[in-house]
C-alpha positions as CSV (number, residue, x, y, z in Angstrom):
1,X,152.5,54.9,85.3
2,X,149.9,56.9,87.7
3,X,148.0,57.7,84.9
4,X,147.8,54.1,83.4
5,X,144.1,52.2,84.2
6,X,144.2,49.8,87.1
7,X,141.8,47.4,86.6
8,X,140.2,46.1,89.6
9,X,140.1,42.0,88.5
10,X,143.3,40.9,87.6
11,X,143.7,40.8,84.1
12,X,145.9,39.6,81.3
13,X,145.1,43.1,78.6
14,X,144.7,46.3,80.4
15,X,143.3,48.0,77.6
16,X,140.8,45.4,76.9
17,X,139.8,45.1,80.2
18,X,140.0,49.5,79.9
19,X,137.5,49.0,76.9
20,X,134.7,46.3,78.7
21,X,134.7,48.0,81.7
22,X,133.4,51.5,79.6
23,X,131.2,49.5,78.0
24,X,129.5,47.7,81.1
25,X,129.4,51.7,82.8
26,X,127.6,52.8,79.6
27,X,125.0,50.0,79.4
28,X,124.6,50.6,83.3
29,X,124.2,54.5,82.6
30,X,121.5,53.7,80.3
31,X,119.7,51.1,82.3
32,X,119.3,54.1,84.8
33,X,117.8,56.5,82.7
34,X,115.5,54.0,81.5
35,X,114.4,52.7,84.5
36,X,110.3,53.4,85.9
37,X,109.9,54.5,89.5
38,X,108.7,51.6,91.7
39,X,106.5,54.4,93.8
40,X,104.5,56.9,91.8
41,X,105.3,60.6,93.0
42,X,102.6,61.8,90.6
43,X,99.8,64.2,92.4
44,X,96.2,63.0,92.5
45,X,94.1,62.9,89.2
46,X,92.2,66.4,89.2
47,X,88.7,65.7,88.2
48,X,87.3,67.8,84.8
49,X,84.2,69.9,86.9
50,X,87.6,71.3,89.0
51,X,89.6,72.1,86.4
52,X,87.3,73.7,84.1
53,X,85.9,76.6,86.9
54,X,82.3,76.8,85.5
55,X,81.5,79.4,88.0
56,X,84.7,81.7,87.7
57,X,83.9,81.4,83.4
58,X,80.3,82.8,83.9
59,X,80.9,85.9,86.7
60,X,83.7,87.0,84.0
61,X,81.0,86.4,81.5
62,X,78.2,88.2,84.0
63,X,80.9,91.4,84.5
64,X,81.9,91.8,80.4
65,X,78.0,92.0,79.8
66,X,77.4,94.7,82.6
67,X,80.2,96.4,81.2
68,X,79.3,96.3,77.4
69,X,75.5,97.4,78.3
70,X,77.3,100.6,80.6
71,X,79.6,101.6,77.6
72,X,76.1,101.4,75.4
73,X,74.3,103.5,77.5
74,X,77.4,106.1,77.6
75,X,78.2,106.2,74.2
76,X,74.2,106.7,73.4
77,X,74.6,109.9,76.3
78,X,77.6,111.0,74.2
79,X,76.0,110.7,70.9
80,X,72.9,112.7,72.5
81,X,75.2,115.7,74.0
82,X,76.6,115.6,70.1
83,X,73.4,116.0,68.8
84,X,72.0,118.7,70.9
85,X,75.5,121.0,70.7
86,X,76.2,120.1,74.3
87,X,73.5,122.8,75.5
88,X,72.9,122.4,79.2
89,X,69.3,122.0,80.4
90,X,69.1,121.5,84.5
91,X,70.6,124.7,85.8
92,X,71.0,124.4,89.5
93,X,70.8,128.0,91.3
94,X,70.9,127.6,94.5
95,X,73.2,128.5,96.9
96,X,74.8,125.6,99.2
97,X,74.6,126.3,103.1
98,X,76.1,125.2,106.2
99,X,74.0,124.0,108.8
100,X,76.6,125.2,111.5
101,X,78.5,127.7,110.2
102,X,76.7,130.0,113.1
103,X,78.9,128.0,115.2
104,X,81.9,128.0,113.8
105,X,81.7,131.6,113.3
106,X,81.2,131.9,117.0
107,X,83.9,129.9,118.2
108,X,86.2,131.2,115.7
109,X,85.5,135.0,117.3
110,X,85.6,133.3,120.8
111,X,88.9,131.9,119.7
112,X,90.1,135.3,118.4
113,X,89.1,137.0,121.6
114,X,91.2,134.5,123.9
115,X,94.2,134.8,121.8
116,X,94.4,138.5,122.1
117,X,93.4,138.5,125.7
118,X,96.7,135.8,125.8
119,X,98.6,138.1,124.0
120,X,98.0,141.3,126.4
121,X,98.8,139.5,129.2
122,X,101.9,138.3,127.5
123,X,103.1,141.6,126.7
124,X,102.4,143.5,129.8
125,X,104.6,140.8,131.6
126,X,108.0,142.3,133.2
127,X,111.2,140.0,132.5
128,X,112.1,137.6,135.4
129,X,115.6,138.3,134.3
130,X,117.3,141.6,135.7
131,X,119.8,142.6,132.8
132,X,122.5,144.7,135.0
133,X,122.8,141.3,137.3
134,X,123.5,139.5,134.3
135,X,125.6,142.0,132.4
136,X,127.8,142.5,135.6
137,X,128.2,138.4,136.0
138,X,129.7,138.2,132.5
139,X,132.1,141.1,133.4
140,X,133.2,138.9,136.5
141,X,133.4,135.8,133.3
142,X,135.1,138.2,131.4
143,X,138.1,139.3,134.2
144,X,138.9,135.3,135.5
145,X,139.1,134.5,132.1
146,X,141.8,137.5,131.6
147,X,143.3,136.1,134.9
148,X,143.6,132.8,133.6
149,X,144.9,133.6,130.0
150,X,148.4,132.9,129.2
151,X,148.3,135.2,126.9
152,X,146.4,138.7,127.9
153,X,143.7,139.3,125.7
154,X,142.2,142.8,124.4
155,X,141.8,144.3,121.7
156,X,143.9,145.2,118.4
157,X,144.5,148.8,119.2
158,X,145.5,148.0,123.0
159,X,148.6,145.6,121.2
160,X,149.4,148.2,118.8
161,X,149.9,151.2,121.3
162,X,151.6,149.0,123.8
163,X,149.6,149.5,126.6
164,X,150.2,146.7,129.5
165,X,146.9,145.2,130.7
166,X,147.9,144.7,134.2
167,X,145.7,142.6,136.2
168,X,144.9,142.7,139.8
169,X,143.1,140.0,142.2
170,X,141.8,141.3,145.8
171,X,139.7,139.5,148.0
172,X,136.6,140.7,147.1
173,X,136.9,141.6,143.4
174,X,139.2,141.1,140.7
175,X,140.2,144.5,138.9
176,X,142.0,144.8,135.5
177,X,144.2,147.9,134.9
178,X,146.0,150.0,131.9
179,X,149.5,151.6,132.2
């Protein structure tokens, strides 16, 4: 019954009345695909002189011809250089020069001479750093840490033979001893 066509007038034949309203929705569909716009969306009319680009038609024309007349005058160089066995007549012997390579030969030794000076003076310089000092600071490392191992740390031969690392703290030093 859900499915059935309710008309909206009443009516005596539901299927007639099924049938006319198709056919009034069809001739409506129609009428609205046939029907003109009452405002014209339609750009402007583009006048002829605009669309045609006179100008733009005779620079392309202007650049093919320079182009044509430049491939004629290279294939007539071509067809001269295959005529004559491709001999060359206008040797060039000279030499080119520098106008300052004086100067960059003199600041290139000047250059040279402050680098090694640089370089002496960086070799001849003593260390700021005093090795001993910092040899004995990473023994003192080296002992806290073996105070505050859990497990003692040495090295494989000191585990196999059994040795105890014993280690003692003082006041002013901490000491680490072998039994």
């Amino acid at each position: 019954m859900h499915r059935a066509y309710q008309p909206i007038v009443p009516t005596s034949n539901k299927y007639l009345q099924l049938k006319w309203d198709k056919d009034n929705y069809q001739k409506h569909r129609t009428k609205v695909e046939n029907a003109t716009a009452v405002v014209d969306t339609k750009g402007p009319w583009t006048p002829a002189h605009i669309q045609v680009k006179l100008k733009k038609l005779q620079l392309q024309e202007e650049r093919l011809a320079a182009i044509t007349r430049d491939n004629q005058i290279l294939s007539s160089k071509l067809a001269d250089i295959m005529r004559s066995n491709g001999t060359v007549e206008n040797w060039n012997n000279y030499v080119a020069k520098s106008l300052n390579a004086e100067e960059r030969h003199r600041r290139f030794a000047q250059i040279t001479h402050e680098n090694q000076a640089l370089l002496q003076r960086i070799a001849h310089c003593e260390s700021e750093y005093k090795q001993s000092k910092l040899k004995e600071e990473w023994e003192r490392v080296k002992r806290v840490q073996n105070n505050i191992a859990r497990y003692p740390r040495g090295t494989k031969t000191e585990q196999k033979t059994g040795k105890k690392l014993h280690l003692g703290v003082t006041k002013n030093s901490e000491t680490a001893r072998f039994e």
